[in-house]
Steps between C-alpha positions, in 0.01 A plus 500: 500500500582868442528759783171690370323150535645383822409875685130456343463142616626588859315822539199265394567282732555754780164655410299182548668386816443906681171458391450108618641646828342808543147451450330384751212249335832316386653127648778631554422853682780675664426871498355787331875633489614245236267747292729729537782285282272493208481820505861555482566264243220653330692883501833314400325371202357787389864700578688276276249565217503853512904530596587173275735385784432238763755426783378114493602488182844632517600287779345219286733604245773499706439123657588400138114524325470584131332841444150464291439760234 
């Protein structure tokens, strides 16, 4: 996988497990504070479309990743 697919399949991933653990009609209910996270993965996102750089992504780059186009 590419960096640009690994930071969309762990921000994904991220998002559903905030949201498993934040709301509370959920199995696996933590706290409404795990709300919180999707929200900040949610303002990353939309910072690396606007800014085209992502922090994930360079330090993906750097652990040896290929860069996607």
């Amino acid at each position: 996988m590419t960096t640009w697919q690994t930071v969309r399949v762990v921000a994904g991933a991220f998002i559903l497990l905030s949201l498993a653990l934040g709301i509370p009609g959920s199995p696996i209910f933590v706290n409404q504070w795990f709300l919180a996270f999707t929200a900040f993965v949610g303002v990353n996102l939309l910072q690396s479309g606007l800014t085209k750089w992502c922090l994930m992504e360079s330090i993906l780059a750097k652990l040896g990743l290929k860069r996607g186009a």
